[in-house]
Steps between C-alpha positions, in 0.01 A plus 500: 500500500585768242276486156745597154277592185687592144365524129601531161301698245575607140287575210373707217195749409260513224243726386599780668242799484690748217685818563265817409785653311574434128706246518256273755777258627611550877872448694412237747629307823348298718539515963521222703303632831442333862142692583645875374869394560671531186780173478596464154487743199533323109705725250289676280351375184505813224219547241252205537147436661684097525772518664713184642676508772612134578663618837519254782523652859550301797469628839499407845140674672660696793116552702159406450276627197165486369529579100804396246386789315686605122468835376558590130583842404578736226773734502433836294643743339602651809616203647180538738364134553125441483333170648325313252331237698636238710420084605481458867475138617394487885765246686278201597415521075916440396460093519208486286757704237784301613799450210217523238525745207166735586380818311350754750288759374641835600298710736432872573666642774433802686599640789190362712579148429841521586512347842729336778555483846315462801350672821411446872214626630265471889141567453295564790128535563405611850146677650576844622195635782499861442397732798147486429499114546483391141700302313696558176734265308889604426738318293885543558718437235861486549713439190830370637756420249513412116758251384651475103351807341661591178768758442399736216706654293789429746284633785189381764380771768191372580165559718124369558231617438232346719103568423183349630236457229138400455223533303367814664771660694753784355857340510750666649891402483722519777872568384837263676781740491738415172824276576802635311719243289352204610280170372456343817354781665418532929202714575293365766261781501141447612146633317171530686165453302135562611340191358130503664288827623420545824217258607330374793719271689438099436680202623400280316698566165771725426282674286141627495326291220453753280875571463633142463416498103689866506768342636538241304502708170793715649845465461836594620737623207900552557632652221955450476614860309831598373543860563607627215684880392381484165175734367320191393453381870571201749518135348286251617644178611226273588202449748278317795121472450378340846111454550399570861251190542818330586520625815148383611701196656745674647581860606823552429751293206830580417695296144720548243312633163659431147441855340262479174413659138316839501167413400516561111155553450518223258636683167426251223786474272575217249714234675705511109525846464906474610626177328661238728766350677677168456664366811696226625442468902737307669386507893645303787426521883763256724418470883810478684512319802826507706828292429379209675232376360702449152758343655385152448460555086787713530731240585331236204591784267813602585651134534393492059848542442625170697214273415601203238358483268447898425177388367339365819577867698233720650630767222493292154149369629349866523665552142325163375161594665449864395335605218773738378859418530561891581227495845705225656875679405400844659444420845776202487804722366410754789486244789817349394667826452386618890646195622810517290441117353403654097821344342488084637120517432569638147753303477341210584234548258677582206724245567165220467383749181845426334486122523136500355658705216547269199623782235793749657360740196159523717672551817283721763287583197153452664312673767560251769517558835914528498452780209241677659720471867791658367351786271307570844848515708636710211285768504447501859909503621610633078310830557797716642725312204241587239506892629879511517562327127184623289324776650722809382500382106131393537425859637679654150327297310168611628623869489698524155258324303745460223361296171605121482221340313656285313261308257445686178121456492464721841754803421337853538542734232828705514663186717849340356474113567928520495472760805203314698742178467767699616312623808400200565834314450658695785194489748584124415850487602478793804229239610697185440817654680352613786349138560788295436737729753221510763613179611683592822164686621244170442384466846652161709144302490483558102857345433472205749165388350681546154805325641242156536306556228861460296597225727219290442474574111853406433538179717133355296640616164849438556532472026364845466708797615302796465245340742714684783415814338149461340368395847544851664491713185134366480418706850735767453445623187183329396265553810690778643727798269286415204118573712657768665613653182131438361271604796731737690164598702444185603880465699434826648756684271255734311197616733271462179460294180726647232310694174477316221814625313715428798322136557612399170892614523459271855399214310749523213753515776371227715499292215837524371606487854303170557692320228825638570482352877350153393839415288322264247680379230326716155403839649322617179314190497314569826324875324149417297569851392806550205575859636588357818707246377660768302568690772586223716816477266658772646541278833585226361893533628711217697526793787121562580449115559857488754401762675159349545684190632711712727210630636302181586819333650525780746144509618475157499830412698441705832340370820610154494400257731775227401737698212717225428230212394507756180709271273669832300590869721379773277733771472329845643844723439850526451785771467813626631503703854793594694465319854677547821679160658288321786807468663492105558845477567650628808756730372389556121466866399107619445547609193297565191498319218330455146266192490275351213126455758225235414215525628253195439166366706734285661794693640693829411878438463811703361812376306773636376397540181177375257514096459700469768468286812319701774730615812245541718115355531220655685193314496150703422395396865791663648437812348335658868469885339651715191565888549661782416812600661555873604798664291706575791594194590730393185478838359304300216218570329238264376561256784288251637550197730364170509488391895538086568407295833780622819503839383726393197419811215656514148520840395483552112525812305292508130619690219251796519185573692262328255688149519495571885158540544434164230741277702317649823154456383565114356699360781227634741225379314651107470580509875152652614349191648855392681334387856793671693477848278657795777244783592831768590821574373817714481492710196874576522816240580684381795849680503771551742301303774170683451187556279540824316066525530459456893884511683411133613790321561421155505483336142202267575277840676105480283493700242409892615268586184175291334554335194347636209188239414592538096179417350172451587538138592129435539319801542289498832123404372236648653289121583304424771517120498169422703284649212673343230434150730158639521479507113639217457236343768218692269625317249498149600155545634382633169613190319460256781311282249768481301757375804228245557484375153921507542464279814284251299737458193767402754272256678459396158863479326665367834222215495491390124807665355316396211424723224379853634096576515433827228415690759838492715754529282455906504729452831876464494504236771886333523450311753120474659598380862719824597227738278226332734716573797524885446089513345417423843683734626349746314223408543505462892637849509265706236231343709630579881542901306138467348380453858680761647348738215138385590565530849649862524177598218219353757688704796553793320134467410413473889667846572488642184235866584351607195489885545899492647783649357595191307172452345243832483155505419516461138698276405374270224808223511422452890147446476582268233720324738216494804252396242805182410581459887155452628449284185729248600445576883165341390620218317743397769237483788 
C-alpha cells in the first residue's frame, strides 16, 4: 500500500504591519513550506501592505510532514528578506480547511519555534552498589540517530546536547560530537547521569522514599544544535523534554521522539499585530493498494467506451453522480489515457452529447462531462504543443512590456493609442500565425478526438457546414490557445501570474484570438466593447478565416480509425516535386520526373500535372515511414522518401529545404497511427545491387538505422493507474447515496415508464435496465474495496507501535487515529 497526498493553495494578504521607512508600504511574497522545506515561492507584490497573489500550486508530497506552513516576507532595500509572520496548519488540521476560502492570522516566528524532524533515543535506569555496599541510581542515555532535521541556509551539521535537570540539582550538558553536512544525522553516543545519592541499600523500590518525588520532578533534556561558523552562535533546531517518573514501570525504554518548540516563555503578543492570510487548502491523501484489488472496477470502467447506451457506463454514471462535473473528468481522462482507451470513450460520449444537442450554434457549449473530458486530455497530452507554439512569444511579452492598451479611457499619460494598437496588432497576428501553422505538431490523441468530434457534428447537422469546424474550434481555441493566452501560469508556461500591465495585453490578445478561431459569422458583433470591434476590423480579411479552416481540417483529419466513412477528403497539401520512377515496369528507365503531389487525409498521389488524373495512388495506411534521404545517393539535395509495404520506397525531392521539411513533417503526422508503422530504415538508396547506408545486398534486408519518431505522438504521461482507480473508488463511496438514489429511479422508470418522479430526473438514464446492470457493479465493487480499506486500517492498527519510526511520541494525527480506532474497536465488539 503506498499513501499519495497533494494540495493546492493560493491567496492574498491584508493588513500587513507597515514598513518603518517613509514610504510604509512593503515588497512582498508569500512560501509554500512542508515543516521548514521551502516548495513554492509567489512573485513579489511591490508597494502594498495587501497584496494578491492568486497563485495556484499543486504538488505531489514526496515524504511525510507535520506543518503546511506559509511564510510571508519583505524584501528591502538591500534585497535582504525579513520574515513577517507566517500560518502553520498542523497535517491532521488540512480537512477541517479543506477547498474552503480561510483567512489565517499570521504568526511570529522565531528561530525557537521553527521545528522539524525527529530523534531516537534508549533510556536506562539501573542500581549501581558502590564498594562500600550502597546503592546509587545512574541513568544512561544514548541518543542514536535524528531523522528530517532542517537544512539551514543550505547547510545542517548538527549535535545534542543532553542534560539532566531537577529542581535542586546543577545541570550539566553533555556534548554529541557535530555531524558535517547532514539532516539525518548517526551518533549513537551514550551519556551517564547520577540520578539518586548514595543511600542505604533497599529492595523494595528502586528508590529510597525520600527520592521518588525528586525523581519525579527531574527530567532528561536532548537538545538538536546546528553548529554554526558565524559570531552569533549555533542554531537551535528543536528539543526532547522527558520526565523520569516514566521509568518507574520500567527500567529501560527506547522510541522515536517528534522534536518540539523551545519553550517561549510565553511572550504575549497580539494575535493581530501582523494582518492575515487568506488561503485556499486543497488536501488529498489516496491509499494505494496493489493492482489487484482494482481490477474488478477497473474493468467496469474501462469497458465505458463499448457500453450502449454511453449513458448506462461505469464512466457517464460517476459524471452524473458527482457534485462537480470537473472531480469526475480528472481521474477518468488519466485512467483512460494509462490504458490507451481516451479517444472511443470520448468519443463515445461526445458522440451521445451531440445527439442531445438541439441548436449546432450551442454545440459543446456547456460544462458537461464530454467538455470537461477533453479540456482535461488537452492540457494533460497539449502541454509539450502549448510549450513548442506559445511559450517563446508569451516569454516577450512578459519581458518587453510594450504598451497595447487599447481603450481610450485606460491610456497612461504620454501613451499613443495608434502605437498601443499597433503593438498589439502584431502580437495578434505573430500569435495567430504561429497557431494556425502548429498544426503538424498537435499531438496524435488531440487530432483523433477532434477527428470524432467533427464526425459526429457533421453527420447530426448534415444543413449547416461550419458545424465541422465550430465543433473543434470550440476546444482548440476556446478552452485551450485562448486560456493559455490568458493564464499562462496556470499551463505551466510562466512560473508566476503575470503583473498587471502584462495581464491586460494577455487578455486583449486572448480575446481577439478567441473570436478569430470561433469563425462566427459578424466578428464585431461578438465585442461589448467598440474599441475592440474597432480593432477587430483590422482582421476582418477572407485570409485569416481560410487559414483558420486550414488549420482545423488538419488537426482534425489525423488518426483515423475508418478515413473513408468521411463523405469529403480534405486537402492537407499540394505542389510540384521532382520524383524518381518506382520502376514498375521491368525494363523502364528510373528516372526523374516533374509531378503535380496531393496530399489529402485519404491518400497522397502524383500526376502529371494539377487537375489531372493521378498516375499513381498510395493510400494514407500504406504510408509505413517518411525520411530524409542522405545526399549521396542521387547527388540531390532536399530528398526524402516515402517507404510502402515489400520494401517498395518512392523517393521525392522538394524544391528547397523548407518545403522538405513541410512535406516531411505532414505526411508523418497523417500516417502516425498506421498499425504496421517500421521502427528502422535505410537512410540512403539501393543501387548497383546494394544499400549505399549498410553494403547489404539483399533488397528486402531491415532497415540498418531507427526511424525518426517525428513528433511527440502522445507524450509518455507520468500516471499511475491504481491511484487514479483509487480516486475514482473515493469517489463513488463519497456519493454512494447518490448511486443509490440512481438505482431507484431505474427501478422506477423501467417499472412505470410513466412520467418521471421530481426527484429522478437529475439522472441521464437512457435506458434503466443496462444503467441498473453497471450500478451494481459499482456498487458490488466500491463495497468489496471499502472492506479491504477497513480491513488493512484494523491490522495496521494491531501492529501499528506508537513510539516507532513511523509514528514517534508526539504525534497529534496518530493519537487522533488510536483515539478513532479504539472508538470503533468498541463499537464493533
Amino acid at each position: 500500500l503506498s499513501v499519495f497526498f497533494s494540495f493546492l493553495s493560493s491567496g492574498e494578504a491584508k493588513n500587513l504591519p507597515t514598513y518603518p521607512g517613509p514610504n510604509k508600504m512593503r515588497d512582498c511574497y508569500c512560501t509554500v513550506n512542508l515543516d521548514q522545506e521551502e516548495v513554492f515561492r509567489t512573485k513579489i507584490v511591490e508597494k502594498s501592505l495587501c497584496p494578491f497573489y492568486g497563485e495556484d500550486f499543486y504538488c505531489e508530497i514526496p515524504r511525510t510532514f507535520r506543518h503546511l506552513s506559509f511564510y510571508i516576507f519583505d524584501r528591502d532595500v538591500f534585497r535582504r528578506d525579513s520574515i513577517i509572520g507566517k500560518v502553520a496548519i498542523q497535517k491532521e488540521d488540512l480537512q477541517k480547511y479543506h477547498n474552503r476560502d480561510t483567512w489565517f492570522q499570521l504568526q511570529h516566528v522565531d528561530a525557537d519555534s521553527e521545528v522539524q524532524g525527529k530523534v531516537h533515543l534508549e533510556l536506562r535506569l539501573s542500581e549501581v552498589i558502590t564498594d562500600t555496599g550502597v546503592v546509587c541510581h545512574k541513568l544512561a542515555t544514548r541518543v542514536l540517530e535524528c531523522q528530517g532535521l532542517p537544512i539551514v541556509n543550505g547547510q545542517c551539521d548538527p549535535y545534542a546536547t543532553v542534560t539532566l535537570a531537577g529542581p535542586s540539582r546543577q545541570s550539566e550538558a553533555k556534548k554529541t560530537k557535530v555531524k558535517k553536512k547532514t539532516n539525518n544525522p548517526h551518533f549513537d553516543e551514550v551519556f551517564y547521569f547520577e540520578v539518586t545519592r548514595p543511600s542505604s541499600y533497599n529492595k523494595k523500590s528502586h528508590f529510597d522514599i525520600e527520592d521518588v518525588d525528586e525523581v519525579d520532578k527531574m527530567e532528561i533534556r536532548v537538545d538538536l544544535w546546528n553548529a554554526s561558523n558565524l559570531k552569533f552562535g549555533d542554531e537551535f533546531l528543536g528539543e526532547l523534554r522527558l520526565p523520569l517518573k516514566f521509568l518507574r514501570q520500567s527500567s529501560s525504554y527506547e522510541a522515536w521522539y517528534f522534536l518540539q518548540p523551545r519553550d517561549n516563555g510565553n511572550k504575549s503578543l497580539k494575535p493581530d499585530d501582523l494582518g492575515s492570510l487568506r488561503l485556499n487548502v486543497v488536501y488529498t491523501e489516496d491509499h494505494v493498494f496493489s493492482s489487484d484489488y482494482y481490477s474488478p472496477l477497473r474493468e467496469v470502467l474501462l469497458k465505458s467506451a463499448d457500453v450502449e447506451p454511453v449513458s448506462a457506463s461505469a464512466a457517464h454514471i460517476l459524471g452524473e453522480v458527482c457534485r462537480e462535473k470537473q472531480e469526475a473528468a480528472i481521474p477518468l481522462v488519466r485512467l483512460f489515457l494509462h490504458y490507451g482507451r481516451i479517444v472511443p470513450f470520448i468519443s463515445a460520449i461526445a458522440n451521445a452529447e451531440v445527439k442531445r444537442t438541439q441548436d449546432p450554434n450551442t454545440i459543446f457549449r456547456g460544462n458537461s462531462l464530454t467538455s470537461k473530458c477533453i479540456d482535461e486530455t488537452m492540457k494533460l497530452a497539449g502541454m509539450h504543443y502549448l510549450q513548442v507554439t506559445l511559450k517563446p512569444i508569451i516569454d516577450e511579452i512578459c519581458q518587453v512590456h510594450k504598451p497595447c492598451e487599447i481603450d481610450p479611457v485606460k491610456l497612461k499619460d504620454g501613451e499613443n493609442l495608434e502605437n498601443n494598437r499597433e503593438n498589439l496588432r502584431q502580437y495578434v497576428d505573430r500569435i495567430f500565425t504561429v497557431i494556425t501553422k502548429s498544426g503538424v505538431s498537435c499531438p496524435t490523441v488531440m487530432c483523433d478526438i477532434f477527428f470524432s468530434l467533427r464526425e459526429s457534428a457533421a453527420k447530426r447537422f448534415q444543413g449547416d457546414l461550419d458545424v465541422r469546424y465550430t465543433a473543434v474550434s470550440s476546444f482548440i481555441f476556446l478552452r485551450f490557445f485562448a486560456p493559455a493566452i490568458l493564464s499562462p501560469n496556470l499551463f505551466q508556461l510562466t512560473p508566476h501570474h503575470p503583473d498587471p500591465q502584462t495581464s491586460r495585453t494577455l487578455t486583449l490578445i486572448s480575446k481577439t484570438i478567441q473570436t478569430l478561431g470561433s469563425l462566427s459569422k459578424s466578428k464585431s458583433a461578438n465585442f461589448k466593447e467598440s474599441y475592440m470591434a474597432t480593432f477587430y476590423d483590422y482582421f476582418n480579411e477572407q485570409k485569416y478565416a481560410d487559414a483558420v479552416k486550414n488549420f482545423l481540417d488538419l488537426i482534425s483529419s489525423s488518426g483515423r480509425r475508418d478515413h473513408k466513412s468521411i463523405e469529403q477528403p480534405i486537402l492537407l497539401k499540394e505542389g510540384f516535386m521532382i520524383k524518381r520512377a518506382q520502376g514498375r515496369k521491368r525494363f523502364g528507365m528510373k528516372n526523374f520526373k516533374k509531378r503535380w503531389f496531393r496530399l489529402t487525409n485519404h491518400e497522397f498521389t502524383y500526376q502529371k500535372s494539377k487537375g489531372d488524373h493521378p498516375l499513381c495512388s498510395i493510400p494514407i495506411e500504406n504510408i509505413l515511414a517518411v525520411e530524409r534521404l542522405e545526399e549521396e545517393s542521387f547527388k540531390m539535395k532536399n530528398m526524402f522518401q516515402v517507404i510502402q509495404p515489400e520494401r517498395r520506397v518512392l523517393y521525392i525531392q522538394a524544391n528547397n529545404c523548407v518545403e522538405a521539411k513541410d512535406w516531411i513533417d505532414i505526411l508523418t503526422k497523417v500516417s502516425q497511427c498506421n498499425k504496421k508503422r517500421l521502427t528502422v530504415y535505410h537512410p540512403s538508396a539501393y543501387l548497383n545491387g546494394h544499400w549505399l547506408c549498410c553494403k547489404a545486398t539483399a533488397d528486402n534486408t531491415p532497415g540498418c538505422t531507427p526511424c525518426t519518431g517525428g513528433l511527440p505522438a502522445n507524450i509518455q504521461l507520468d500516471i499511475d493507474g491504481d491511484r487514479e482507480t483509487e480516486r475514482i473508488y473515493s469517489l463513488f463511496n463519497l456519493y454512494m447515496p447518490k448511486l443509490e438514489k440512481m438505482q431507484e429511479a431505474c427501478g422506477s422508470k423501467s417499472v412505470y415508464d410513466g412520467p418521471e418522479e421530481e426527484e429522478y430526473s437529475t439522472f441521464i438514464i437512457d435506458d434503466p435496465k443496462e444503467t441498473y446492470k453497471t450500478l451494481k457493479l459499482i456498487i458490488e465493487g466500491v463495497g468489496n474495496l471499502e472492506q479491504e480499506h477497513a480491513q488493512y486500517k484494523r491490522d495496521k492498527f494491531k501492529k501499528t507501535k506508537y513510539g516507532s519510526q513511523e509514528h514517534p511520541i508526539g504525534d497529534k494525527s496518530f493519537q487522533t487515529y488510536i483515539r478513532q480506532q479504539s472508538e470503533i474497536s468498541a463499537h464493533s465488539i
